[in-house]
Legacy VTK file of the C-alpha trace (Angstrom):
# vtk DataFile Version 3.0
C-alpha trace
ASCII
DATASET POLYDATA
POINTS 102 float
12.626 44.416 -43.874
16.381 45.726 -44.544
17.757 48.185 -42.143
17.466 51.438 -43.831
18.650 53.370 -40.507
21.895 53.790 -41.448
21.712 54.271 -45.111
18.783 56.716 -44.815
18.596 58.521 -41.665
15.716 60.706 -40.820
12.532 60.612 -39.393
10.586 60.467 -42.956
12.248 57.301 -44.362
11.266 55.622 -41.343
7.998 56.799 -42.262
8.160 55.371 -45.332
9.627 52.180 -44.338
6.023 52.153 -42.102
3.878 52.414 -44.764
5.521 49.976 -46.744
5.404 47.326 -44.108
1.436 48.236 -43.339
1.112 47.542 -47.562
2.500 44.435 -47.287
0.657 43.033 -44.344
-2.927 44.516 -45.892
-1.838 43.511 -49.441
-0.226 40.146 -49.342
-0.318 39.256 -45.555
2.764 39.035 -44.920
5.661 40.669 -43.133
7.763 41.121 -45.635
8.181 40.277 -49.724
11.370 39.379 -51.219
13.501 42.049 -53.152
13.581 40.395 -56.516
9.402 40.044 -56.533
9.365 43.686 -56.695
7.706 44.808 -60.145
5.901 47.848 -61.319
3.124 46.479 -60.289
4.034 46.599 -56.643
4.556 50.400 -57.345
1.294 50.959 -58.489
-0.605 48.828 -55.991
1.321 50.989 -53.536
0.327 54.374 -54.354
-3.247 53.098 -54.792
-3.029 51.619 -51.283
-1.358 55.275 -50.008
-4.358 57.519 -51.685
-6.923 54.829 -50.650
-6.250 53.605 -47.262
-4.174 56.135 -45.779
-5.980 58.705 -47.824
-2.866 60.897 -48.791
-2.709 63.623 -50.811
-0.757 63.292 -54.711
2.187 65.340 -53.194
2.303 63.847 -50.173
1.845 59.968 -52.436
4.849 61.107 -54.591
7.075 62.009 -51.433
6.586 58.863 -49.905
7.002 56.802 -53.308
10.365 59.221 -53.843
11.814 57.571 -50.770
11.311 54.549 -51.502
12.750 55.343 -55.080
16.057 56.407 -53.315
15.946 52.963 -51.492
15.219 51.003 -54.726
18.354 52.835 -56.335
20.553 51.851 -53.794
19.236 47.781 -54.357
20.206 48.013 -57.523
23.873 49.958 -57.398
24.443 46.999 -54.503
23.560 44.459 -57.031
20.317 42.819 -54.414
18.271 43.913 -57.933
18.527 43.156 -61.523
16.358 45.644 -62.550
14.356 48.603 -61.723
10.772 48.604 -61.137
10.391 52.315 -60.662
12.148 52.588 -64.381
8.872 53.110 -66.197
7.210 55.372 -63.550
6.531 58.874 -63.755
4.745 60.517 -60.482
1.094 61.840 -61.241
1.025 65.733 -60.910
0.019 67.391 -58.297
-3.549 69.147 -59.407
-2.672 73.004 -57.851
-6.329 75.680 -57.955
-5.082 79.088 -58.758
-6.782 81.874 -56.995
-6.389 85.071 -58.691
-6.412 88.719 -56.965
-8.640 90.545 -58.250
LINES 1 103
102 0 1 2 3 4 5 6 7 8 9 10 11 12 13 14 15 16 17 18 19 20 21 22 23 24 25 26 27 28 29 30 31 32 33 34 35 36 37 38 39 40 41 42 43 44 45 46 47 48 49 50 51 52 53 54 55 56 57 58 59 60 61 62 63 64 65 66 67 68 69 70 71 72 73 74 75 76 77 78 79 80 81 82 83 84 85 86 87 88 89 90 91 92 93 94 95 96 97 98 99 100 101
């Protein structure tokens, strides 16, 4: 796993950077995957594997898949990707009940 201390500092992309290594031992069983076999499918299996597993709510799923956005982005404007994978996604909405006062 790159070394996203410096680059992101802060307690919640360290979170993130957990949950992505805990994906990719339960998904592919493995300690890490390659940069370039990143596709949108990845993306998807991820946020499935986030409301699943560690049974997260859809704001708290697009939060963590945000941060990992911001670390994709910088892959790509340092040239270790080609291409985007998060390029086609669009974060689900967040379902919000409105109480009214009556």
């Amino acid at each position: 796993m790159v070394k996203i201390s410096r680059r992101f500092p802060g307690k919640k992309f360290e979170n993130t950077k957990t949950h992505l290594q805990s994906f990719i031992k339960w998904k592919f069983k493995q300690s890490d995957v390659k940069l370039n076999k990143l596709k949108f499918q990845f993306i998807k299996d991820f946020e499935y594997y986030l409301r699943t597993e560690k049974e997260m709510q859809q704001s708290t799923i697009n939060k963590n898949l945000q941060r990992f956005k911001k670390m994709i982005n910088f892959a790509v404007a340092q040239d270790y990707l080609n291409k985007n994978p998060f390029l086609m996604h669009k974060p689900k909405p967040v379902k919000r009940e409105v109480i009214y006062l009556n």
